[in-house]
N, CA, C and O atoms as a Tinker XYZ file with bonds, in Angstrom:
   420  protein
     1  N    -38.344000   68.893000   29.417000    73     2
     2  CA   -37.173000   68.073000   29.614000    64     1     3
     3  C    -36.310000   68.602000   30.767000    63     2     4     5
     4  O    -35.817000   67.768000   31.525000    81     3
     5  N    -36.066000   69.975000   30.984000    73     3     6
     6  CA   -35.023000   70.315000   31.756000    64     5     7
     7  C    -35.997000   70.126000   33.368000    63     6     8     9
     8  O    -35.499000   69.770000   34.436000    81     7
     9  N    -37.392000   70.460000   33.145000    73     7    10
    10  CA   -38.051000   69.999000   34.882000    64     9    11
    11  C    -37.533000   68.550000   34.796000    63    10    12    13
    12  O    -36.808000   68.444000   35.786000    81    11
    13  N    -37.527000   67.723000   34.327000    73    11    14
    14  CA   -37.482000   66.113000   34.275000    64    13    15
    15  C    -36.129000   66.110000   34.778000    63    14    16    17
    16  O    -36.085000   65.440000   35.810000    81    15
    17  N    -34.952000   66.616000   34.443000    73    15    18
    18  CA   -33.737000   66.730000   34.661000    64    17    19
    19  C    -33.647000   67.305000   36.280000    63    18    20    21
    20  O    -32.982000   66.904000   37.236000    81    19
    21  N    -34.501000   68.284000   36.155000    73    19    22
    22  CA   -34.217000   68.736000   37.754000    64    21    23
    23  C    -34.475000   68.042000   38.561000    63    22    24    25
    24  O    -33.787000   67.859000   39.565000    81    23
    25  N    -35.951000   67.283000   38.198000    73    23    26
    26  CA   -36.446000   66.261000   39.524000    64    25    27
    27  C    -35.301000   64.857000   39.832000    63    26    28    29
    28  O    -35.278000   64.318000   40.938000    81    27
    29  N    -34.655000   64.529000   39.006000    73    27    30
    30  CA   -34.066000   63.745000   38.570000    64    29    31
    31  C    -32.829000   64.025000   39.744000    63    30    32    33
    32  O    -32.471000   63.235000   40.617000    81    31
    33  N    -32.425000   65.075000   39.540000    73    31    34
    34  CA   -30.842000   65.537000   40.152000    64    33    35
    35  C    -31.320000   66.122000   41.837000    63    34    36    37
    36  O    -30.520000   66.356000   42.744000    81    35
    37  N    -33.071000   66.284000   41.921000    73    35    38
    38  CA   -32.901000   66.805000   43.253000    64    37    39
    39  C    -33.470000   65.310000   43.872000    63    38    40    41
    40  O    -33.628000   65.436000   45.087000    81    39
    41  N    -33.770000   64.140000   43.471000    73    39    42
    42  CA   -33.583000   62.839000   43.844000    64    41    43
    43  C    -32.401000   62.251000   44.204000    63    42    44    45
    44  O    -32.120000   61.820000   45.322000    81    43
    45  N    -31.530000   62.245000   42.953000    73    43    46
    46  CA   -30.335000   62.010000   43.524000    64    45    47
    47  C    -29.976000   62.428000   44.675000    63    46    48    49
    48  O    -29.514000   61.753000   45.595000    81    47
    49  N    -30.164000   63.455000   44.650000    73    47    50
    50  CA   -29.493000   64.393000   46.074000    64    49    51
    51  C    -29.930000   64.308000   47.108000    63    50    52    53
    52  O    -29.242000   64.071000   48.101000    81    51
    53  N    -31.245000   64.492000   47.123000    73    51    54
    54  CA   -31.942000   63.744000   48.543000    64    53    55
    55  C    -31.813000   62.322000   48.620000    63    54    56    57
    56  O    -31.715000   62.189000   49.840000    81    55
    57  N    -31.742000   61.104000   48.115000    73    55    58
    58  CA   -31.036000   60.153000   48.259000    64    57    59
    59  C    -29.787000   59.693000   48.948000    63    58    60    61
    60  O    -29.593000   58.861000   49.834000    81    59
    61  N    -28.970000   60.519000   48.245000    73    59    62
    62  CA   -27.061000   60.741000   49.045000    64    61    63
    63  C    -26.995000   61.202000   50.042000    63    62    64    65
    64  O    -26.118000   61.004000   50.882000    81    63
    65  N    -28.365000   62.237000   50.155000    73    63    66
    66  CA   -27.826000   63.212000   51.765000    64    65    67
    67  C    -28.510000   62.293000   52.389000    63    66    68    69
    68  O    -28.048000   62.033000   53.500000    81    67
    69  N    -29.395000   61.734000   52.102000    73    67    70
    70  CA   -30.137000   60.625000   53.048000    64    69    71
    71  C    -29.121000   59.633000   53.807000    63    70    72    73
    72  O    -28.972000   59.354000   54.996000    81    71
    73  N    -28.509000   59.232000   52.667000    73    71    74
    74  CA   -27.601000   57.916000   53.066000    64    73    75
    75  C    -26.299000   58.238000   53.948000    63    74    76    77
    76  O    -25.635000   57.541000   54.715000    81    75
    77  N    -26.173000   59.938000   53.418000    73    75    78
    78  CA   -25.035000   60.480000   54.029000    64    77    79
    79  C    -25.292000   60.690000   55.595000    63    78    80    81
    80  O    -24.385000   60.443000   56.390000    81    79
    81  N    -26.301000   61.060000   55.943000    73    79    82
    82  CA   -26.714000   61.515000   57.041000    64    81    83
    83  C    -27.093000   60.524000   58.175000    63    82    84    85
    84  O    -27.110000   60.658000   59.399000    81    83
    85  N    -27.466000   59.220000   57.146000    73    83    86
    86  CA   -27.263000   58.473000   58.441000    64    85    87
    87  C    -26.279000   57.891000   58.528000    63    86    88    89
    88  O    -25.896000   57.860000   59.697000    81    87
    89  N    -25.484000   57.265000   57.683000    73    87    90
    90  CA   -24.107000   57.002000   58.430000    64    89    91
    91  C    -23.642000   58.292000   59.441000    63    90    92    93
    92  O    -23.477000   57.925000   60.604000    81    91
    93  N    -23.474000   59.304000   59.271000    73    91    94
    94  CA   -22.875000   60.201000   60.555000    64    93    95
    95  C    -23.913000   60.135000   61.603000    63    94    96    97
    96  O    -23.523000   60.415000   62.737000    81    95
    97  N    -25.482000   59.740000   61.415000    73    95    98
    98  CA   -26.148000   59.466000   62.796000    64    97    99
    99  C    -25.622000   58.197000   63.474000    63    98   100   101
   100  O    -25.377000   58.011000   64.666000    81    99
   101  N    -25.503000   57.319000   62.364000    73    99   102
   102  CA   -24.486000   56.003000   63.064000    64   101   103
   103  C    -23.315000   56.160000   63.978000    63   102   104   105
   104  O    -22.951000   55.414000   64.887000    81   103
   105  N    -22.840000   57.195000   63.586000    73   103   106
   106  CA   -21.431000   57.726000   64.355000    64   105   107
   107  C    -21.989000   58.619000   65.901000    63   106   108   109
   108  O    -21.868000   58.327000   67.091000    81   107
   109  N    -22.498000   59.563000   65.335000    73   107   110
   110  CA   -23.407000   60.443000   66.888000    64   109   111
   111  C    -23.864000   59.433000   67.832000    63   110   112   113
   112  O    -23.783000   59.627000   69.045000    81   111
   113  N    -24.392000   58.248000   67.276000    73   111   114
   114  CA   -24.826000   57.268000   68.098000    64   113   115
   115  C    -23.925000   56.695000   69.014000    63   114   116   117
   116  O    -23.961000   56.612000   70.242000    81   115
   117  N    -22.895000   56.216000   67.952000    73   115   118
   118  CA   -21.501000   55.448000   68.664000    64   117   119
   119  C    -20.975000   56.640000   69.920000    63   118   120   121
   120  O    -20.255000   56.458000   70.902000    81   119
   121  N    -21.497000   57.597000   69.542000    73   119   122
   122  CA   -20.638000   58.737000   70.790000    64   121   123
   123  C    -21.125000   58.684000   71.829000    63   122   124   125
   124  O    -20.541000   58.640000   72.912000    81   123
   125  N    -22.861000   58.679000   71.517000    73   123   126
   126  CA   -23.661000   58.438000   72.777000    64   125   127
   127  C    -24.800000   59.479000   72.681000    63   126   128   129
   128  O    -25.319000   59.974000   73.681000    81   127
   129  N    -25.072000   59.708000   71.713000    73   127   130
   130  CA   -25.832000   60.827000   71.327000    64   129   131
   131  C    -27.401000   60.109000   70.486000    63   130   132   133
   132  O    -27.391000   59.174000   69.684000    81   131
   133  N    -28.115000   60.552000   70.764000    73   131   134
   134  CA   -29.967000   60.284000   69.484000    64   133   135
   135  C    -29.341000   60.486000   67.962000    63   134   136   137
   136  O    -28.788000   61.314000   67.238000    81   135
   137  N    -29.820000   59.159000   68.006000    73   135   138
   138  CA   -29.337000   59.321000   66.426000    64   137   139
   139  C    -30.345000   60.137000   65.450000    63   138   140   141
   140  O    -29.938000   61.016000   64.690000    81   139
   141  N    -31.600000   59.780000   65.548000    73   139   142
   142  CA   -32.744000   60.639000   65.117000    64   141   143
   143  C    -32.284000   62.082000   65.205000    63   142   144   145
   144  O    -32.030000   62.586000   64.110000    81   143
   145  N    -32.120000   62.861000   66.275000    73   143   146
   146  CA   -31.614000   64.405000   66.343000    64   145   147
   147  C    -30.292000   64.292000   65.100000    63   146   148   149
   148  O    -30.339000   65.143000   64.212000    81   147
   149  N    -29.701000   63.758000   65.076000    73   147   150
   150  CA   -28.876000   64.105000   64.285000    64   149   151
   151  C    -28.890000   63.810000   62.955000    63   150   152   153
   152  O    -28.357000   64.483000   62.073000    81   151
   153  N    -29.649000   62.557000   62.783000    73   151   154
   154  CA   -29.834000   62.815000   61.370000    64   153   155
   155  C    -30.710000   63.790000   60.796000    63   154   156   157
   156  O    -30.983000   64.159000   59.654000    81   155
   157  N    -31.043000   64.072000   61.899000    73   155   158
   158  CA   -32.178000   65.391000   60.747000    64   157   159
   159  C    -31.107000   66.709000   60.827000    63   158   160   161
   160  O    -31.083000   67.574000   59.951000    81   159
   161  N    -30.487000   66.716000   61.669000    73   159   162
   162  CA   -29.776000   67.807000   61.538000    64   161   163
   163  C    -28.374000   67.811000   60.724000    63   162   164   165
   164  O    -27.693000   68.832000   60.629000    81   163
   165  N    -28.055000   66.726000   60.218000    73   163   166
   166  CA   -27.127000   66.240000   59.560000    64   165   167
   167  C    -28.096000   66.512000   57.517000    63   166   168   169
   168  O    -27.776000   67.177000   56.531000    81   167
   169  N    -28.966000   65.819000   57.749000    73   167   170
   170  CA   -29.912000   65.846000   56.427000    64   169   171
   171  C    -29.978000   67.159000   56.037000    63   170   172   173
   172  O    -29.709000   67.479000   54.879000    81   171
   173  N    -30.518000   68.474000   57.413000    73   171   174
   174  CA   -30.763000   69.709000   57.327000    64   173   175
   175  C    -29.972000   70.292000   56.608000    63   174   176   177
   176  O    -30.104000   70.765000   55.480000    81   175
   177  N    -28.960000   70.240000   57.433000    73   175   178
   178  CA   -27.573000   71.020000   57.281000    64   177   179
   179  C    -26.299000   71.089000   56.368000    63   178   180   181
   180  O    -25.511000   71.995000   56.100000    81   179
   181  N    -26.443000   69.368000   55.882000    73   179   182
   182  CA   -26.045000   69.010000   55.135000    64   181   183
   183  C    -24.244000   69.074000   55.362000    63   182   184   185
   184  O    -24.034000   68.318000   56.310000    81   183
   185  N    -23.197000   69.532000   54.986000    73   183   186
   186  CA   -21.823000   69.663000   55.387000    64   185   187
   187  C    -21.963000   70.119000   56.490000    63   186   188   189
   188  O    -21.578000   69.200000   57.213000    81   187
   189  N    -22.378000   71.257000   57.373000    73   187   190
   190  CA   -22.126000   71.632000   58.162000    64   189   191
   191  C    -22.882000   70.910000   59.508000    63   190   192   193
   192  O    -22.320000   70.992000   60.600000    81   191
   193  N    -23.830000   70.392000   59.413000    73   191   194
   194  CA   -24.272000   69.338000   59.786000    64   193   195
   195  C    -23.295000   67.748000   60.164000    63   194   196   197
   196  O    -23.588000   67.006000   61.102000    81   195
   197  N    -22.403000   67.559000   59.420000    73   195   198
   198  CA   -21.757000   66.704000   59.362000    64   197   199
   199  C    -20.431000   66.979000   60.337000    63   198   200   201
   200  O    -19.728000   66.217000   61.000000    81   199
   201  N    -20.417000   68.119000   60.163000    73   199   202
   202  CA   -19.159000   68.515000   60.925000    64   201   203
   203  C    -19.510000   68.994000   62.303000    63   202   204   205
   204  O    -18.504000   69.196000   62.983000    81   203
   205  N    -20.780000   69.262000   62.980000    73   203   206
   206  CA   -21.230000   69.585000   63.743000    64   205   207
   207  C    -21.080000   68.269000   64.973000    63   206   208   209
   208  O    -20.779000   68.243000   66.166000    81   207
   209  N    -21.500000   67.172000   63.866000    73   207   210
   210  CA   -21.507000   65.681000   64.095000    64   209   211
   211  C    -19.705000   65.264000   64.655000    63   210   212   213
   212  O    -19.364000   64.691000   65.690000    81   211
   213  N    -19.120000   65.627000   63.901000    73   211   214
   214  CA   -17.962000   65.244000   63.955000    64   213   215
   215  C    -17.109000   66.094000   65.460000    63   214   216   217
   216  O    -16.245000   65.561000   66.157000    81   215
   217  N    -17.489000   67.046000   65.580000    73   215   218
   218  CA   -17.195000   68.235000   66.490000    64   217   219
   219  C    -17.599000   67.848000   68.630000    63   218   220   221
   220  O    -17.300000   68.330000   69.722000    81   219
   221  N    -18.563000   66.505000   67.957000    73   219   222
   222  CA   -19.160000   66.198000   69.330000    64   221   223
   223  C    -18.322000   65.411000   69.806000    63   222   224   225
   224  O    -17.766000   64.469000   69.241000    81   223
   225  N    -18.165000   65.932000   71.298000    73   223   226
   226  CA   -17.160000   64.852000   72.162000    64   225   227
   227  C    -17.823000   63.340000   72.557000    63   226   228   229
   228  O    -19.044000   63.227000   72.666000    81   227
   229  N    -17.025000   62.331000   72.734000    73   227   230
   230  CA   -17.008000   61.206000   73.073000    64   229   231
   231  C    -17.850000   60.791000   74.429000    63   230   232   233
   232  O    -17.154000   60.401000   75.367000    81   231
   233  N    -19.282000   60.834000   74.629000    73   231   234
   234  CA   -20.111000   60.503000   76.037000    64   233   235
   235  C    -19.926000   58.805000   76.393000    63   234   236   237
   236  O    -20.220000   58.414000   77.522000    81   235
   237  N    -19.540000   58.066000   75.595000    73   235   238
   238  CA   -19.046000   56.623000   76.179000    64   237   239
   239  C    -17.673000   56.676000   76.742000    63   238   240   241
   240  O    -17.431000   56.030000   77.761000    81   239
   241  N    -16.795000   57.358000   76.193000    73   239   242
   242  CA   -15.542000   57.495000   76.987000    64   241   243
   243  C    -15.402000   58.102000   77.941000    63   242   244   245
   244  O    -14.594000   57.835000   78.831000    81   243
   245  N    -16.271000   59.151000   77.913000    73   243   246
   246  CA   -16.236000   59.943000   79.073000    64   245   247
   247  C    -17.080000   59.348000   80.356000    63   246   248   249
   248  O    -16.673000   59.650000   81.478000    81   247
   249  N    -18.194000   58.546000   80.230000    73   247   250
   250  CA   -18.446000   57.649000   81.046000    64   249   251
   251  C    -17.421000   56.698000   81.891000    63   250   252   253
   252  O    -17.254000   56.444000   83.084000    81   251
   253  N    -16.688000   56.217000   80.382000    73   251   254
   254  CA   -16.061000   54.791000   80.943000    64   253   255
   255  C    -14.700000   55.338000   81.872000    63   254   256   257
   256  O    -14.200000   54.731000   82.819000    81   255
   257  N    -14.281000   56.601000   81.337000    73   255   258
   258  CA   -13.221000   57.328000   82.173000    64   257   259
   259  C    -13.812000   58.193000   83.446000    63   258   260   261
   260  O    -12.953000   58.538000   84.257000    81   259
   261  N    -15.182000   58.591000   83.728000    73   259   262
   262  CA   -15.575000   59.123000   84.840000    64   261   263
   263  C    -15.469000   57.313000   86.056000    63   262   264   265
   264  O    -14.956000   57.113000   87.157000    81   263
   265  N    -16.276000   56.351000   85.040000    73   263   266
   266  CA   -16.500000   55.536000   86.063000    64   265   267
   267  C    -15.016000   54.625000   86.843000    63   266   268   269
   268  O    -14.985000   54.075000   87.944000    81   267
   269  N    -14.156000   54.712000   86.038000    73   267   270
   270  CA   -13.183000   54.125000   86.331000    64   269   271
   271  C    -12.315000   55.559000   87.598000    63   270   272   273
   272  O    -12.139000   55.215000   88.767000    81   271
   273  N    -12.073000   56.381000   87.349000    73   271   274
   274  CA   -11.595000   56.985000   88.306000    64   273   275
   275  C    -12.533000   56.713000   89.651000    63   274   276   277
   276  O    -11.930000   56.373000   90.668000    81   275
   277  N    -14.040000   56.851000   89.709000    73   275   278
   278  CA   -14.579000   56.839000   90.828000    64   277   279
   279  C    -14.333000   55.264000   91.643000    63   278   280   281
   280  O    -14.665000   55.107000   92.818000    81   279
   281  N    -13.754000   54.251000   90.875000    73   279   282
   282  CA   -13.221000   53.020000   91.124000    64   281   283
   283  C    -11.875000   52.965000   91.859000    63   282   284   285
   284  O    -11.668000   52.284000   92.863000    81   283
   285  N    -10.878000   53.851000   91.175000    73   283   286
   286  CA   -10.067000   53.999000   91.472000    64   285   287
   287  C     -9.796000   54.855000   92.732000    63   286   288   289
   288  O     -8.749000   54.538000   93.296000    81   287
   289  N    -10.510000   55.895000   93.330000    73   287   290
   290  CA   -10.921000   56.706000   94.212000    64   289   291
   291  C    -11.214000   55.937000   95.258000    63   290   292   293
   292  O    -10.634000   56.377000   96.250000    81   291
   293  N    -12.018000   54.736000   95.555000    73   291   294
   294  CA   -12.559000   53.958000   95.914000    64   293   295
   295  C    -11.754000   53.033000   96.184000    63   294   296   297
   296  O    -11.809000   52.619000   97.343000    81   295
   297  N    -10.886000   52.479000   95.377000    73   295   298
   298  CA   -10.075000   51.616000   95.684000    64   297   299
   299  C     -8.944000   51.891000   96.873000    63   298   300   301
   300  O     -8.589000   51.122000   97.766000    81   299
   301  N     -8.383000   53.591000   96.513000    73   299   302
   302  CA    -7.626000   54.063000   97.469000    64   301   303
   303  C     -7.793000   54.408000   98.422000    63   302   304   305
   304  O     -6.794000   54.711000   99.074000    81   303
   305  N     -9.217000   54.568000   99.083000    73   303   306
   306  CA    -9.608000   54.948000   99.690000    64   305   307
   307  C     -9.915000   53.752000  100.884000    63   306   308   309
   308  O    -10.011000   54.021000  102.082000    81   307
   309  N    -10.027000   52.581000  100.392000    73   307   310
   310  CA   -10.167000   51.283000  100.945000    64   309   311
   311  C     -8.582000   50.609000  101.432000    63   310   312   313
   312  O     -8.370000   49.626000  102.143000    81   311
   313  N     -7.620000   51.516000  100.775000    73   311   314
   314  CA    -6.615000   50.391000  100.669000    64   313   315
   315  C     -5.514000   52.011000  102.016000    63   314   316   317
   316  O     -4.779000   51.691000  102.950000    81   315
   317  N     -5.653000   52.702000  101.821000    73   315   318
   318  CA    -5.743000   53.466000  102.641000    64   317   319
   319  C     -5.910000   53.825000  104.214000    63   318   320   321
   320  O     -5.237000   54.320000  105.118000    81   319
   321  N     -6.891000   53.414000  104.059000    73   319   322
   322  CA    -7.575000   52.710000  106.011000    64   321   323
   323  C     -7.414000   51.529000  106.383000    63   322   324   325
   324  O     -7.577000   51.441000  107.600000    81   323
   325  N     -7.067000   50.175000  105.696000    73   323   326
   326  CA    -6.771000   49.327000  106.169000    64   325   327
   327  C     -5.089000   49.232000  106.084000    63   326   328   329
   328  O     -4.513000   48.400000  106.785000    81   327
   329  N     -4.672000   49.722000  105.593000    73   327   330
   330  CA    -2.797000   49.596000  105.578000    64   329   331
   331  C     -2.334000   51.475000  105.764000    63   330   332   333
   332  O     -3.022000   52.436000  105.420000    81   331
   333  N     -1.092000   51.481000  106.354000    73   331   334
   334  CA    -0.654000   53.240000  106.088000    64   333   335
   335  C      0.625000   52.543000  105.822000    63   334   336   337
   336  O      0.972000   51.391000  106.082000    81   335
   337  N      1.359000   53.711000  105.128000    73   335   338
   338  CA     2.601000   53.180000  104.444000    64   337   339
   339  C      3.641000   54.724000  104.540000    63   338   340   341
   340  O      3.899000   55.409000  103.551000    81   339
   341  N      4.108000   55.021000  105.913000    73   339   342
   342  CA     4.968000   55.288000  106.359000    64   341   343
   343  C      6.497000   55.277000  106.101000    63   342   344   345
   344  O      7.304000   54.468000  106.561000    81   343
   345  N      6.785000   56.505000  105.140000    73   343   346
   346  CA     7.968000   56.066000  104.329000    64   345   347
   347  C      9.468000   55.985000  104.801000    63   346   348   349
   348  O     10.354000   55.236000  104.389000    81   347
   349  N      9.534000   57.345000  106.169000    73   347   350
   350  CA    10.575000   56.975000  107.418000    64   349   351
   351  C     10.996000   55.424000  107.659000    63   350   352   353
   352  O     12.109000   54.908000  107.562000    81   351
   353  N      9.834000   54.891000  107.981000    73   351   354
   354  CA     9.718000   53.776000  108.577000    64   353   355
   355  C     10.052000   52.873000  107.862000    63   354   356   357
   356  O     10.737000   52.128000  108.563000    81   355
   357  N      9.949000   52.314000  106.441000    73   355   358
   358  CA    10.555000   51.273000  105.653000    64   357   359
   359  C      9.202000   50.571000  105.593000    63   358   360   361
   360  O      9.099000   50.034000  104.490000    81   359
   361  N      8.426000   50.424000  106.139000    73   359   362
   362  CA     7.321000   49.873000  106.128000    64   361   363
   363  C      5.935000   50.158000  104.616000    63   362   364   365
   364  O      5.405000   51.231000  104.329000    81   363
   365  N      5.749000   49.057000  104.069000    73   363   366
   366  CA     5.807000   49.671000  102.868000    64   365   367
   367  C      4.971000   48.135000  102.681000    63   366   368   369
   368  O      5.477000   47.092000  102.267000    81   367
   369  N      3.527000   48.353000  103.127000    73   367   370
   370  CA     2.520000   47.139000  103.184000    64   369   371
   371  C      1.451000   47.163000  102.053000    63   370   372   373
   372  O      0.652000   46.305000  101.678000    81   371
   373  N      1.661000   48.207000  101.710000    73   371   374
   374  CA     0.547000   48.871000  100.467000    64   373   375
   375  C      1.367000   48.123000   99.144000    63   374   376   377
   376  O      2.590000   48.076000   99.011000    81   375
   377  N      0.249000   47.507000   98.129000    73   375   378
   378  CA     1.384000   46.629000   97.092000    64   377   379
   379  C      1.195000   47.635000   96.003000    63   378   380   381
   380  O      1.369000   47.225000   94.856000    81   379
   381  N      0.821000   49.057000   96.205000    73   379   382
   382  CA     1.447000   50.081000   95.403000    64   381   383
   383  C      2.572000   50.827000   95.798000    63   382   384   385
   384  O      3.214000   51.566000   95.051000    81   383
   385  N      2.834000   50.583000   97.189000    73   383   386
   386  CA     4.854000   50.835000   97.630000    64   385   387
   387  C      5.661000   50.039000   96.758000    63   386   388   389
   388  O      5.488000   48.820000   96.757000    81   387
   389  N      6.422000   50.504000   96.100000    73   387   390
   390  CA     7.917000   50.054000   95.977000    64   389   391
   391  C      9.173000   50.784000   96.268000    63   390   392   393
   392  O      9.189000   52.015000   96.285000    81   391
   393  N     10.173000   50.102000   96.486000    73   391   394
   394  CA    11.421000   50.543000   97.081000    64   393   395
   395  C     12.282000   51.021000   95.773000    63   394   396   397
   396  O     12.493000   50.172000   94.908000    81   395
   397  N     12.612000   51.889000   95.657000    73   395   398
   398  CA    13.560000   52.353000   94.807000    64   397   399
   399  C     15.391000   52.844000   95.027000    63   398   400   401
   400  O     15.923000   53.742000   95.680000    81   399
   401  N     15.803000   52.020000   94.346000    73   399   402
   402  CA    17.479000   52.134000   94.895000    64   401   403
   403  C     18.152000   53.206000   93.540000    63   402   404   405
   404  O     18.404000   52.851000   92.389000    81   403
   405  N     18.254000   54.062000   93.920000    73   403   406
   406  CA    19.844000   54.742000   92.671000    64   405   407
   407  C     20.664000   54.684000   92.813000    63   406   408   409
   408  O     20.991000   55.096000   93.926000    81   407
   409  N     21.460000   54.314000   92.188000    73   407   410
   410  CA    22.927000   53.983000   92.434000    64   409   411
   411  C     23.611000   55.259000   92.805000    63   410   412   413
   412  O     23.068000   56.322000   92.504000    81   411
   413  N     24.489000   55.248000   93.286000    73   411   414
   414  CA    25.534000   56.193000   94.014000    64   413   415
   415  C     26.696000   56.788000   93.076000    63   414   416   417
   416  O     27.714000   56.313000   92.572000    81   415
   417  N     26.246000   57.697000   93.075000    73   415   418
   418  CA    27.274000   58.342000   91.948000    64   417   419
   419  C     28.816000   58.325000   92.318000    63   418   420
   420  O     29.644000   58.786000   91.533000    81   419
């Protein structure tokens, strides 16, 4: 009876960590990461596994924030050589110039 009990409770358990492990591969995924690598290492590891998971930085954001600066780099760089914006001068052709007034104390 008590083997019957054990097989019983180490089913359960491999079951839960199963289910557990891939939802957090679901998540590694969303980051940008193999979900396969991590669920086994999530299954392996079990808590610490999970937190290992949790510990990984963001590779879609960090994409979407590398690619947007190199846009932005690009943009200034274009907007730059065709206009100069000479601040002596008042001249202020770039439609990221604005004029700023403070009032006079």
């Amino acid at each position: 009876m008590v083997i019957f009990i054990s097989i019983v409770v180490l089913g359960v358990y491999v079951c839960i960590m199963a289910y557990l492990a891939s939802k957090i591969s679901d998540a590694a995924e969303r980051k940008g990461y193999e979900k396969r690598t991590y669920f086994h290492i999530c299954f392996w590891l079990g808590l610490l596994g999970f937190l290992v998971v949790i510990a990984l930085p963001d590779l879609t954001i960090q994409q979407q924030n590398e690619k947007m600066i190199r846009l932005l780099e690009a943009g200034n760089s274009t907007a730059s050589s065709n206009t100069t914006c000479n601040p002596t001068s008042g001249n202020q052709s770039t439609p990221y110039a604005k004029s700023i007034q403070l009032p006079s104390l």
